[in-house]
DRENDO-1510 file (C-alpha; in Angstrom, 1 decimal, always signed):
<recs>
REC; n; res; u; v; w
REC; 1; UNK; +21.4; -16.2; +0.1 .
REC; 2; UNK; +21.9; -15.1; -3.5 .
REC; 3; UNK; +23.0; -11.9; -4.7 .
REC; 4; UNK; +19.8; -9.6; -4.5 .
REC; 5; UNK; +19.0; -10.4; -0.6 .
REC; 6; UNK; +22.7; -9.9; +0.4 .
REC; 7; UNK; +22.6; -6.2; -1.8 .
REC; 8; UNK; +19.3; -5.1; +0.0 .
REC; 9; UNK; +20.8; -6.2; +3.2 .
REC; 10; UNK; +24.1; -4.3; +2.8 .
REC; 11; UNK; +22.3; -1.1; +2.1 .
REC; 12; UNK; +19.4; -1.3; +4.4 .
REC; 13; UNK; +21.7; -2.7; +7.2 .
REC; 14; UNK; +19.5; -6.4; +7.6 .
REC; 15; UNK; +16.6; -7.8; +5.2 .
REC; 16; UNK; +13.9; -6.2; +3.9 .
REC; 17; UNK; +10.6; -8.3; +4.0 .
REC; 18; UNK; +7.5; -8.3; +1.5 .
REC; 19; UNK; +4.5; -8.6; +3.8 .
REC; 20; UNK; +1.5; -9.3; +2.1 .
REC; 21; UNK; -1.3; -7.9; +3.7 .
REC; 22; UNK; -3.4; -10.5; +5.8 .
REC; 23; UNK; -6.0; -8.3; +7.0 .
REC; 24; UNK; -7.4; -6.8; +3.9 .
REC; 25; UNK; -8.4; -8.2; +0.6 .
REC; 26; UNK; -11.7; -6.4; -0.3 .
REC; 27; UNK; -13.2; -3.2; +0.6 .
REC; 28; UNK; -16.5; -1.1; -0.2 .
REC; 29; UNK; -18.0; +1.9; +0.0 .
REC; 30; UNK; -16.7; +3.0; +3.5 .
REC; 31; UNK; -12.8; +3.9; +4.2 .
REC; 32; UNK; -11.4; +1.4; +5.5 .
REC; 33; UNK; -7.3; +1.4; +6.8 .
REC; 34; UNK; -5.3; -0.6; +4.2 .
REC; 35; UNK; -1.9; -0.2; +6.1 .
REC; 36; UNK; -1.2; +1.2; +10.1 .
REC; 37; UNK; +1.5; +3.5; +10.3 .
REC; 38; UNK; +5.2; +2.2; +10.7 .
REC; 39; UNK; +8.3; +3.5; +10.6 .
REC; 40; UNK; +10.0; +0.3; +9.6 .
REC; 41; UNK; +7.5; +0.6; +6.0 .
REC; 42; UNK; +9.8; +1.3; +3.2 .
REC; 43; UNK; +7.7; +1.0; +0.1 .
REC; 44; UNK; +4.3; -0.3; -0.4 .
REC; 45; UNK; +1.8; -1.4; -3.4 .
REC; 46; UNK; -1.8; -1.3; -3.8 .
REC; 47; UNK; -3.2; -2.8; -6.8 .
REC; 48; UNK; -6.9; -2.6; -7.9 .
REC; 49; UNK; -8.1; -5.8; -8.6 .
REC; 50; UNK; -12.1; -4.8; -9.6 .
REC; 51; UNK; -14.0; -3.1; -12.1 .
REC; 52; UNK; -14.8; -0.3; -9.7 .
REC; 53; UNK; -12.4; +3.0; -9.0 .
REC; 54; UNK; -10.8; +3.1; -5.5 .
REC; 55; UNK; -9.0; +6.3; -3.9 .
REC; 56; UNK; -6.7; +5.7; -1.0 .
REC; 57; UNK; -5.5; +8.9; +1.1 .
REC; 58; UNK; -2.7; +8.6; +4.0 .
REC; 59; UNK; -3.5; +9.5; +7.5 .
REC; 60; UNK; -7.4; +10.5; +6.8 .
REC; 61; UNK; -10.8; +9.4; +5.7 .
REC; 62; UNK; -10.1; +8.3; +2.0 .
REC; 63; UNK; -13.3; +9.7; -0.5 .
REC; 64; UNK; -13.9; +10.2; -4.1 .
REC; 65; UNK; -13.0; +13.7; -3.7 .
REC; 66; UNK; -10.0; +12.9; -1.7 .
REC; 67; UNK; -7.2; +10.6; -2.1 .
REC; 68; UNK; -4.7; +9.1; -5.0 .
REC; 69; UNK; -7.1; +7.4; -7.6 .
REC; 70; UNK; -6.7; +3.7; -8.6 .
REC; 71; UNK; -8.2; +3.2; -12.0 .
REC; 72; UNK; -10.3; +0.1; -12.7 .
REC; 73; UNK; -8.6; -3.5; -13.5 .
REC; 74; UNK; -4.9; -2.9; -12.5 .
REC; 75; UNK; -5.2; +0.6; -11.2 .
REC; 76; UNK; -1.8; +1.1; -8.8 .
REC; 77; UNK; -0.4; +3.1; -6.7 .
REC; 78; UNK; +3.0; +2.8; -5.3 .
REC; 79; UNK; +5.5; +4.8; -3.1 .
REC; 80; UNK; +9.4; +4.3; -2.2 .
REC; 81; UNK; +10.9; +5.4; +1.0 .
REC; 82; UNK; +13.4; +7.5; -1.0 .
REC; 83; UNK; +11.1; +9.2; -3.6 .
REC; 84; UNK; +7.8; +9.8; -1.3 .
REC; 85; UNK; +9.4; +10.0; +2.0 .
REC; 86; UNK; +7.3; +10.1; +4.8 .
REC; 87; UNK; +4.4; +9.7; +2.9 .
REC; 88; UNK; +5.5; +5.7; +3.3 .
REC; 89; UNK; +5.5; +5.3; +6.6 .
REC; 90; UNK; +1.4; +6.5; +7.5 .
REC; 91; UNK; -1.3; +5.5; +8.0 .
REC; 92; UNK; -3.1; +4.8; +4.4 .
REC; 93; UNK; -7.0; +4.3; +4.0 .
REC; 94; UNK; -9.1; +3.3; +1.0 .
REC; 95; UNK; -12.4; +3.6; -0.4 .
REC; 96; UNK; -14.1; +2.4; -3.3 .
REC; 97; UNK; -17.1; +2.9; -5.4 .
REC; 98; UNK; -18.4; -0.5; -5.1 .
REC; 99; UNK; -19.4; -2.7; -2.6 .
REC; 100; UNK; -16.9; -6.4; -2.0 .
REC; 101; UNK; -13.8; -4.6; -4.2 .
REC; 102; UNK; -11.3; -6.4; -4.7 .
REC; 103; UNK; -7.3; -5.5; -3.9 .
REC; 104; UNK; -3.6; -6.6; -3.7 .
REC; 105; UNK; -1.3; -5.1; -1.2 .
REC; 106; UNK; +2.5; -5.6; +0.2 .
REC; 107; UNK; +4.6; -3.8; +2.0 .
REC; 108; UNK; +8.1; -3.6; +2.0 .
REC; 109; UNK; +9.7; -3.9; +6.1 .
REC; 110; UNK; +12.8; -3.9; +7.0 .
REC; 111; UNK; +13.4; -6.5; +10.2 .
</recs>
């Protein structure tokens, strides 16, 4: 175990895991739930893969008009359990402006 696992471990009290996310690695047009709420979440990425915006919203039905906006080609956004608080932990939808977009997402668990 080298240095950076056993100082995550001391200071979340076990190890914190990145999860890729296995159930979503495109969406379209439609909001669709990029991570279910947890309370063991402690950070989380998404990252715009496409030429297309995107716009993901916690808790409700992401939109255009509604939600945190993911530019084009590397468009990001990310929150921390200690700067975003409970923002971290919901529910988090996603919506783009094109059909078949692609995306990257982990979270951050602890186990």
């Amino acid at each position: 175990m080298g240095a950076l696992s056993l100082l995550i471990d001391e200071r979340f009290k076990g190890p914190v895991l990145p999860i890729e996310n296995p159930e979503i690695s495109s969406v379209g047009t439609t909001s669709t739930t990029v991570f279910r709420a947890s309370d063991d979440r402690l950070a989380f990425i998404i990252v715009n893969l496409s030429g297309a915006a995107m716009f993901a919203r916690p808790r409700l039905v992401a939109s255009s008009s509604a939600g945190f906006r993911l530019g084009p080609n590397g468009g990001f956004i990310r929150l921390l359990w200690d700067e975003d608080f409970l923002l971290v932990g919901l529910e988090w939808n996603i919506i783009a402006d094109a059909a078949a977009s692609n995306l990257y997402s982990v979270e951050y668990r602890r186990r």
